[in-house]
N, C-alpha and C positions, 0 to 999 in steps of 0.2 A: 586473565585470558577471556577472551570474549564466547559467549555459550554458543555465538554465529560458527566463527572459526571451529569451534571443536564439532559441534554436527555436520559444519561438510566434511572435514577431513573423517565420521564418522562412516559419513553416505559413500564417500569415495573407497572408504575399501571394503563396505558390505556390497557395492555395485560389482565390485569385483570379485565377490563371493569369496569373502572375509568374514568369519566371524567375528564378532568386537566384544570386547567385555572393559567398562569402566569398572574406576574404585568402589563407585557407589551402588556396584550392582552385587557384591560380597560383602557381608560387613565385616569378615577378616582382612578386607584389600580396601579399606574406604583411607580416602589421606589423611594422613598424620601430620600433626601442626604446622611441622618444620615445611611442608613442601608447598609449593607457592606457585603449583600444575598440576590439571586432571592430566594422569596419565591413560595411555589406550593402553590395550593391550588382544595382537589381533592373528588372528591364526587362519591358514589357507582350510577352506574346507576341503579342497581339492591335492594335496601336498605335493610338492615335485616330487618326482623321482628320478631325477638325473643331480650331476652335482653341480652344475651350472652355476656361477655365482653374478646376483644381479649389480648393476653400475651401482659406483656410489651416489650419481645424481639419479633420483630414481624417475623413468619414464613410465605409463601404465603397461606397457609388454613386456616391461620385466617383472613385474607383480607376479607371475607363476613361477616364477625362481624361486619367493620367498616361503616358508614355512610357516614360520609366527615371528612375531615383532612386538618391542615395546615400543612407543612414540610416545615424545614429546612435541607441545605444537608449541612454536612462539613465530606468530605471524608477523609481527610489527609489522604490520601494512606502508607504515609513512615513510620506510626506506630499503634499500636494498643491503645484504649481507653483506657489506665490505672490510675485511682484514680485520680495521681498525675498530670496526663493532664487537668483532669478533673476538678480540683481543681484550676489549674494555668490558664484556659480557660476563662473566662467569657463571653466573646463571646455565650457559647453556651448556654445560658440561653434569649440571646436577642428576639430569636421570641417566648419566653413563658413569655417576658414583658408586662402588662397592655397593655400598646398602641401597641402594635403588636396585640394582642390579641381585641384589640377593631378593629382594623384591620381588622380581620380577621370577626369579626360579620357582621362588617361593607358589608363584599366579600358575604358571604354566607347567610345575612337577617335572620341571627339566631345565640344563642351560643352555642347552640349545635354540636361540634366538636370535634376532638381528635388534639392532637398537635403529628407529629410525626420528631424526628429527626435521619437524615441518616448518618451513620458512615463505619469509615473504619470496626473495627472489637474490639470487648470485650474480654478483656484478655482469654487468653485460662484455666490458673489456675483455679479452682472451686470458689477458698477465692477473689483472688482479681478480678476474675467476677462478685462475690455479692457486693465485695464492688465496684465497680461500678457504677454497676446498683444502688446502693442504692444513692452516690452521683449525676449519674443522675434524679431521681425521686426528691432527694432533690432541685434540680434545678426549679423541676415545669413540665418539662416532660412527658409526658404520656407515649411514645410510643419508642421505640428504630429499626430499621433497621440495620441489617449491608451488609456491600456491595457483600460479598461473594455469600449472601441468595440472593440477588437480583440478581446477575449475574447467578448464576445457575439454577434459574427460567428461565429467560431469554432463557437460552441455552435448559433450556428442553421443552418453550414453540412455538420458531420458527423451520421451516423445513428448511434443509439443500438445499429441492427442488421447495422452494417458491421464486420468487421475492418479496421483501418489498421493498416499495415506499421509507421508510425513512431509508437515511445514516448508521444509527447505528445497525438498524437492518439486512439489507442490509451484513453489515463485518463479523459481528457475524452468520449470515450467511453462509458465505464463509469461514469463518473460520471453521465452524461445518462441512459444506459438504467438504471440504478438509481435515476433520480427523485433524486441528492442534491443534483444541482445543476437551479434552476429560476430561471426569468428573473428576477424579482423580486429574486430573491439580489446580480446585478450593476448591481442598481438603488437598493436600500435598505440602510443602517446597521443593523445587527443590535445591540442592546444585549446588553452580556455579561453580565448580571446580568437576568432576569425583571422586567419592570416593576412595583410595588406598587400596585395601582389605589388610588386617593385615593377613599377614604367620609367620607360626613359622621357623624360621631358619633349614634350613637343615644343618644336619650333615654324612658327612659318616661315615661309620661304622668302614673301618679302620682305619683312622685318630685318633677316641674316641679311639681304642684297642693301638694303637700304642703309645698315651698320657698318657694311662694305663701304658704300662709297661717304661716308659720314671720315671715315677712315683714312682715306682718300683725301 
């Protein structure tokens, strides 16, 4: 997993006034051989108190629903989560195995938590959205993220005219206060090649008259 991906997804729920604790911040909690992901593990400083329970696709307003959570990030950037990834993955069911999850009691001295996992992004189609999400839930899952939501949080939660201490926030940053990045950009498909607008052929007028009477 790339160290990029796990610092936003860190920034994203400290900005939302999360605490976060990695493996490697306990060395009772640091990962053990088998596991092949830093996992988070992140707790509301501010706790609900209502019993409100948030979507399972998570948007940033429902962050105050949540308590604590453990997350798993698997971004794969080069595609969207369709069914049949989802299916051929097994991987993503490993941190909502028993011993991850005793794990995890183990971090937070309770079972009380949600499991959330981070993704690139859920098919756009309505059909093979749901079906999806329904084979993530099958998996044991609770909660879903996807990257896009997280970065445009991101971008509408730092100033372009703050210095931030940390690297990531820091880019994102400079990137903001130099206009390279704009909302639209985490919304639309950019073609990599110029589009060629489609005309209709011109024809002159006397060319067509004069094929008339050729015709003729």
């Amino acid at each position: 997993m790339s160290d990029t991906n796990l610092q936003l997804v860190r920034e994203f729920f400290e900005l939302n006034l999360f605490s976060v604790l990695t493996h490697w911040q306990d060395p009772a909690f640091r990962p053990r051989p088998a596991e092949s992901s830093v996992l988070l593990f992140v707790e509301n400083l501010h706790p609900p108190m209502g019993d409100d329970a948030p979507d399972f696709v998570l948007a940033p307003e429902s962050l105050p629903a949540l308590h604590r959570a453990v997350v798993d990030i698997r971004a794969w950037h080069a595609d969207r989560f369709y069914p049949s990834v989802i299916k051929s993955s097994a991987v993503l069911g490993q941190f909502v195995a028993e011993d991850s999850l005793h794990f995890a009691r183990q971090v937070f001295g309770t079972p009380e938590f949600a499991t959330i996992l981070v993704i690139s992004e859920l098919p756009a189609s309505p059909g093979l959205r749901t079906h999806a999400i329904d084979k993530l839930r099958d998996i044991g899952i609770g909660h879903v993220l996807e990257f896009p939501v997280l970065l445009r949080d991101l971008l509408d939660k730092i100033s372009g005219t703050t210095v931030y201490p940390s690297q990531t926030l820091q880019t994102l940053r400079l990137l903001k206060r130099y206009r390279f990045l704009q909302r639209q950009q985490l919304e639309f498909a950019f073609p990599l090649e110029p589009v060629v607008p489609i005309t209709s052929p011109q024809v002159d007028a006397s060319d067509a008259a004069e094929e008339e009477e050729t015709e003729e």
